[in-house]
N, C-alpha and C positions, 0 to 999 in steps of 0.2 A: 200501365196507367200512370200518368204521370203525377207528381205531387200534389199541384191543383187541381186534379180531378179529383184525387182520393180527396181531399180537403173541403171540395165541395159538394162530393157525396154525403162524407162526414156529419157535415153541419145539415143537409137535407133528411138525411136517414135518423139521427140520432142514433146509434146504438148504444146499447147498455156500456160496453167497451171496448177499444178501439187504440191501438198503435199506431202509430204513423212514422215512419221513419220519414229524416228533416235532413238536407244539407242546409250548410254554415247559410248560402245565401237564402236560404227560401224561410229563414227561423222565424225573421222580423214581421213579416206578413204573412206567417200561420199564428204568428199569437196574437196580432192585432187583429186576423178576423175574429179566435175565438173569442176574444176579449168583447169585441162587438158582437156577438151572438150570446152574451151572458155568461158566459164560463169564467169563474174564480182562478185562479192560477193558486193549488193549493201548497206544489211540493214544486221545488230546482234540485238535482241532485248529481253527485258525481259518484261515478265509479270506475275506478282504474283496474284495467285488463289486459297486462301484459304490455305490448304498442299501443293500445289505444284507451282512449280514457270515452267515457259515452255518457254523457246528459240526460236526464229526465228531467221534462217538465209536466207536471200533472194538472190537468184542468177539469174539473169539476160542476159540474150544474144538477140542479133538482128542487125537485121531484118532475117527472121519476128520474133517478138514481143515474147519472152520467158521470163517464169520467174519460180523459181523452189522452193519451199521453204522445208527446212528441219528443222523439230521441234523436241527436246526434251524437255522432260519431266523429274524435278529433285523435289526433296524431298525436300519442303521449308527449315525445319528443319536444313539440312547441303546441302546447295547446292554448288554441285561439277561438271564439264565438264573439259574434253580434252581440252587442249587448241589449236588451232590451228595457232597460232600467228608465228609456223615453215613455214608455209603453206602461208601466206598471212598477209603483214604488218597492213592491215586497221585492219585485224581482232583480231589487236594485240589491238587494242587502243578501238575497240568497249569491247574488252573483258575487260580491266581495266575500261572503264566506267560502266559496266554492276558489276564489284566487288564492287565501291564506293557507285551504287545506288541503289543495289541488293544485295549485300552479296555476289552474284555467283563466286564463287573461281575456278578461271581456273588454272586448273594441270597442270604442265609444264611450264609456263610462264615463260620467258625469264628477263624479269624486270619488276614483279607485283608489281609497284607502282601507288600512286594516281593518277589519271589524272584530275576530274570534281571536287573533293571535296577540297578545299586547308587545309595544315596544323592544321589549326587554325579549321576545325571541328571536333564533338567529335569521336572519334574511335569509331566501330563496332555497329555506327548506319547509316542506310544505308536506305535514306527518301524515297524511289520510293518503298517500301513494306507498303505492309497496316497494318500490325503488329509493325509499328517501333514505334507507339506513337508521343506523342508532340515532337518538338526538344529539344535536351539537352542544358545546355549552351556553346556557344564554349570555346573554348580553348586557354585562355590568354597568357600562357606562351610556345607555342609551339615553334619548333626549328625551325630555317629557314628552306628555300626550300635548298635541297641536290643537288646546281650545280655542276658538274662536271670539276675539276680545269682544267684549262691549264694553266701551268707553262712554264717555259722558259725565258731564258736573254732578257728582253726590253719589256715582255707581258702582257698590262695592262688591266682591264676592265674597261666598260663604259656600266652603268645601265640607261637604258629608260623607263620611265615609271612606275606603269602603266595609271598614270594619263596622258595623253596628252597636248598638248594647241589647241585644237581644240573640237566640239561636240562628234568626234569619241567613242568607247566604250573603258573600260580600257582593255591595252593589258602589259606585260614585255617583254621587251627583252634586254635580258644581252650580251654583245659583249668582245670578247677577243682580244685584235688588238695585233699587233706589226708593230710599224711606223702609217701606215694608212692603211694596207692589215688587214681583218677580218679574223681571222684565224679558228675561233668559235661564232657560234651567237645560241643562244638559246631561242623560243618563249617561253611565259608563258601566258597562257588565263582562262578562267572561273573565274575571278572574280566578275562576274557579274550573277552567275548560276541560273536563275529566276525561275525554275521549273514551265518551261511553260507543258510539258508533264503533268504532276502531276495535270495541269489547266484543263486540258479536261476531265478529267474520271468524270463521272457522267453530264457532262453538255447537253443542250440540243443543237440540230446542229444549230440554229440561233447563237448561243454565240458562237460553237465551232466556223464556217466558222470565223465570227468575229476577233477569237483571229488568227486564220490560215491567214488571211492578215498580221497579224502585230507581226509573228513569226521577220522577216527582213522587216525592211520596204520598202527597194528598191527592194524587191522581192513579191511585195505583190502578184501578181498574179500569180508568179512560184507556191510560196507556197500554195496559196487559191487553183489552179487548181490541183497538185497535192493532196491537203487534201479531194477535192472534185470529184477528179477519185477514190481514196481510198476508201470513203464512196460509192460512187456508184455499185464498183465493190462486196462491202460486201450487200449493200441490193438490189444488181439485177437490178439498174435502166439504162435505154435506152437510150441512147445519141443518137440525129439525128446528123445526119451531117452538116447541117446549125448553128447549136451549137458547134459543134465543130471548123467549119470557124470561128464562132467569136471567141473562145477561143484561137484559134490562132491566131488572128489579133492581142488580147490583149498585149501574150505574146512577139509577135516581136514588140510591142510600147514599153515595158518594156525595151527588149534586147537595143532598140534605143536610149533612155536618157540615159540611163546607158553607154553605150558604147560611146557614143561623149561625154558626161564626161570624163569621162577617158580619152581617145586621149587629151582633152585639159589640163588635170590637170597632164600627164605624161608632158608633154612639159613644164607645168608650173614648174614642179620641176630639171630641164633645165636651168631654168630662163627665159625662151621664154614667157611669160607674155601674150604678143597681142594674138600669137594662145589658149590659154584659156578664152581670153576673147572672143575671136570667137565662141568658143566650147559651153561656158556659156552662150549665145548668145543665140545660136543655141539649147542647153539644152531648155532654156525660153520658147522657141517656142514652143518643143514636150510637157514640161509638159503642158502649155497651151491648148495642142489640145488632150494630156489626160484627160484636165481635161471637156473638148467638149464631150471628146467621153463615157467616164463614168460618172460623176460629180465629178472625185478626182485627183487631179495632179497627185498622184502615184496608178492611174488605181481602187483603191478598188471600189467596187458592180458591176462589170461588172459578176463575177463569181457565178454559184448558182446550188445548186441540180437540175442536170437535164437538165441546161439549161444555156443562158447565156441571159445578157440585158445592150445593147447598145443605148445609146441617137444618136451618130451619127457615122460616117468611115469616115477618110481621104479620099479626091478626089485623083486621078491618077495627075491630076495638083500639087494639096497642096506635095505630096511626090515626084512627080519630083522635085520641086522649093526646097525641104529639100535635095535634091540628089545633086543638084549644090551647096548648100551652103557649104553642105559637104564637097564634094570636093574641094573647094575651101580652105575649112580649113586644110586640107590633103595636099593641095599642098604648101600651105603655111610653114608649119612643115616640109615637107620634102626638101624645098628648103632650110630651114637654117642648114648648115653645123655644129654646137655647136649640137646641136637637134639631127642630125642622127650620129657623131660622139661617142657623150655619149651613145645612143641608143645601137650602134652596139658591139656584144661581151659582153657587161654587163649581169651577173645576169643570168647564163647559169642553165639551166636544160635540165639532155641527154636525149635522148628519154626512156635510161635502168631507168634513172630515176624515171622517170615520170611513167614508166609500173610498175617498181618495186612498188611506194608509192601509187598509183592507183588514182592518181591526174585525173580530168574531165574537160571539159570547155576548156578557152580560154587556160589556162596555158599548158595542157593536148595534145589542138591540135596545141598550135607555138612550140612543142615537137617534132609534129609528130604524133602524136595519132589519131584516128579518129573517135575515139567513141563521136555519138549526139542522145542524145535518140528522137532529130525531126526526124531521119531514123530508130533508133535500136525499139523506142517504139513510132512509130506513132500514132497517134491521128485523124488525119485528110488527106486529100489525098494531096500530096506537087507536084508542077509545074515540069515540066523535067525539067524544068532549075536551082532546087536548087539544093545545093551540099556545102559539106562540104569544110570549110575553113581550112587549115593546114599549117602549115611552121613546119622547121625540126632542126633549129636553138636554139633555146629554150631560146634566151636571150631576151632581153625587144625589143629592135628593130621587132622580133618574134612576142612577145604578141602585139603591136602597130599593126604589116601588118595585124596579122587576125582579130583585133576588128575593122578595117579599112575596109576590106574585106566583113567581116561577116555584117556591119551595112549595104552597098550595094546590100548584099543576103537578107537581112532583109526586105531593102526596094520594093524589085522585088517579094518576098514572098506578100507583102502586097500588092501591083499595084496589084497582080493575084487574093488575099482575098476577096479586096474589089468591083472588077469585077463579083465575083459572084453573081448574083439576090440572095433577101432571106430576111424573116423580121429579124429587127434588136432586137426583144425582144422574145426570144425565150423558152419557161417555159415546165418543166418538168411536168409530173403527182405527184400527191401528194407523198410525202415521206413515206413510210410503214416501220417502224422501226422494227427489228427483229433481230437475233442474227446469227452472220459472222465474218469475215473478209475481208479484200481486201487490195492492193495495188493501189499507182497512182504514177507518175513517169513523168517529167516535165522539158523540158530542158530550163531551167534558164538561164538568161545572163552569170549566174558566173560557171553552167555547169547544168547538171540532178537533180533535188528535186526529192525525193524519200517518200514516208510517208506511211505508214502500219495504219491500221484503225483496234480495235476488239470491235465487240457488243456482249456483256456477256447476261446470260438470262433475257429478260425482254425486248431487243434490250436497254440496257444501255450500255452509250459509257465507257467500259471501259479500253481501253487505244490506244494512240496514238504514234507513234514510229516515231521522223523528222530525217530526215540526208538533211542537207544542204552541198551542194559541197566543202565548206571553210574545212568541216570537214576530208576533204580525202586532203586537198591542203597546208593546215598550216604546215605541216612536213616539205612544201617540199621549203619551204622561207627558210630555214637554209642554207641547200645541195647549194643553185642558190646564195646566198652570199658568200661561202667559196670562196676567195683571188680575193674578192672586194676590195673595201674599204670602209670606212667609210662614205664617203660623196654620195657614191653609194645607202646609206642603204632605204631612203625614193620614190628613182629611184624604185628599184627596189619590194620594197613594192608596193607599188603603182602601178606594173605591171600586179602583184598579184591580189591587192584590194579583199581581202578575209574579209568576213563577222567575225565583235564580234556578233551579236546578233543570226545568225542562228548558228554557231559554240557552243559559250555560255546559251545554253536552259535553 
């Protein structure tokens, strides 16, 4: 059958999941139709095999639960593709990351420059091939980064970073003001490029799950469950459904610290001080009863092949009495006028925005968006009463109502979790290693964790492919500052709070 017949079966049939093997020429017009048939383009990946180096691109739609993958196959030697970066902006930046740590030269590219490797490494070595050798030494005397001037009467810059004054990870961003209106701001990340991927090929799954908690550390358990649907779906293992309740309880206790964080640390950069320290408060409390309910403040060893294992579940008491307190810090913020003032109108992203950069999460849906893979790629069976949070506004007052919103979906998601009878340690059958792949897919506080798993012969892991949501959202901190100002910039950062470490791999 030939490629556009499978491809038009494909999109007729829908099935649950579906390969498709792609030559070079047919790539461009299998992803522009799925793209018009509504499929997200979640994951670009490379993996190098000996001669040949092979592409994943994962495409995603739901509810119900689809995912489509299209692989080519390229000649290690000179590997060349289509680029499709006309087609789809994310796949503009997976395709430059796939050249610095692949070699893979996408044809057509619009502006095939560095993205992951900075300046300062040596040319046309490219570390994610098994062929590359030891590293070279870098490159002392390399030329700056190539910003892009903006000129004009009274237009000054002002360089941040990327060292901070706080724990944070290093980031740059360079601003172009005139007065105090930011006229041009531009991120600069991976300075920190720890080649965590490059960490898992060969390791055994105790070490991998390990490193898969501590990809982000505030996301240990987006990241571990996703890394752990991935493996499972490649070597065939069975998930009851009492395992998957607890894997959802986990993740909406994650979503919960995270998110009253935030609420209080937005108001703090305000200067609203008291409602953070409410927030920070209240923060105290959940990691405390994270660390009850797993043994670790940020949730790790709750997650495991197969299964999940809980010491204890919040009472329907303990999360009402967190419900008031909430609220209470909520209403607090929103009574002081400075607070909702700065909030409102800052820091806009349109909805054409956000569709166009293919931003997810909270930023995704105070847009307008609606995409939550808790509906698109379900896991476990959700209450009639959950439903997605959204506003249409897109500026920080925006991202504030849904993490607001969404913490009280959270909470009414867990009252119903913890309602269900069911032991609280729940263990898979043994692991049978063998050679697959698979996908897993995990809606994170900060949006859907995505991770692609392949076991080569021998069921050796040989390679792992992360997309954290920061990675599809950092474009889109630019666009939401143009004709701010300056004193707006850490406002609206902060509304963001997008990941250096799952961004930075």
């Amino acid at each position: 059958m030939s490629h556009e017949l499978n491809m038009t079966r494909l999109l007729s049939e829908r099935p649950r999941r579906a390969v498709l093997e792609c030559g070079s020429d047919e790539l461009i017009e299998s992803v522009a139709r799925l793209l018009e048939a509504g499929f997200r383009l979640a994951l670009v990946g490379a993996r190098h095999d000996e001669a040949v180096i092979e592409i994943v691109y994962l495409f995603v739609d739901g509810p119900p639960d689809q995912r489509i993958e299209l692989r080519v196959l390229l000649d290690a030697r000179q590997p060349r593709i289509p680029s499709i970066a006309h087609l789809n902006y994310s796949a503009s930046r997976f395709e430059r990351e796939m050249y610095d740590l692949f070699g893979v030269q996408p044809i057509g590219h619009p502006q095939l420059r560095r993205l992951v490797l900075h300046q300062h490494w040596p040319r046309g070595w490219h570390p994610m091939r098994h062929d590359a050798g030891p590293q070279p030494s870098m490159n002392a005397d390399a030329d700056a980064f190539p910003f892009a001037p903006v000129e004009g009467p009274g237009i000054y810059e002002i360089p941040v970073g990327p060292v901070h004054a706080g724990v944070i990870e290093p980031g740059h961003f360079r601003f172009w003001v005139l007065g105090e209106t930011i006229v041009r701001m531009k991120a600069r990340l991976w300075f920190v490029h720890k080649g965590i991927e490059r960490l898992f090929e060969g390791r055994d799954l105790d070490f991998a799950l390990n490193l898969a908690e501590k990809i982000s550390g505030d996301s240990a358990v987006s990241h571990s469950l996703a890394f752990v649907q991935a493996v499972e779906e490649a070597l065939g293992i069975d998930v009851g459904p009492r395992a998957n309740e607890l894997r959802a309880a986990l993740l909406e206790l994650e979503r919960l610290y995270n998110h009253v964080a935030d609420v209080g640390a937005l108001c703090n950069d305000v200067g609203f001080g008291l409602a953070n320290a409410r927030a920070l408060t209240l923060r105290e409390r959940l990691l405390t009863l994270n660390d009850s309910v797993t043994g670790h403040r940020l949730l790790r060893g709750g997650v495991h092949y197969g299964g999940a294992t809980l010491r204890t579940l919040p009472t329907r008491e303990e999360l009402e009495d967190i419900a008031t307190q909430f609220h209470e810090l909520v209403a607090l913020a929103r009574s002081n006028s400075i607070v909702m003032d700065r909030f409102t109108g800052t820091g806009v992203l349109t909805i054409d925005q956000a569709r166009d950069l293919g931003v997810l999460g909270v930023v995704a849906r105070a847009s307008g968006l609606h995409d939550d893979a808790r509906v698109s790629q379900p896991f476990v069976e959700l209450p009639a009463s959950f439903h997605r949070v959204t506003r249409d506004v897109g500026d920080v007052l925006s991202r504030f109502e849904v993490r607001c919103d969404e913490v009280d979906v959270s909470l009414r998601l867990l009252a119903d979790l913890v309602s269900r009878e069911g032991p609280l340690d729940v263990r898979g059958d043994e692991v049978e290693i063998r050679e697959g792949h698979g996908t897993g897919i995990a809606e994170g506080w900060r949006g859907a964790v995505v991770h692609r798993v392949h076991f080569g012969p021998g069921g050796i892991l040989s390679r792992v492919k992360i997309v954290d949501p920061s990675f599809f959202a950092w474009p889109a901190l630019p666009l939401a500052l143009s004709d701010t100002i300056v004193p707006d910039f850490p406002l609206v950062n902060k509304s963001f709070n997008l990941s250096y470490a799952g961004n930075d791999l």
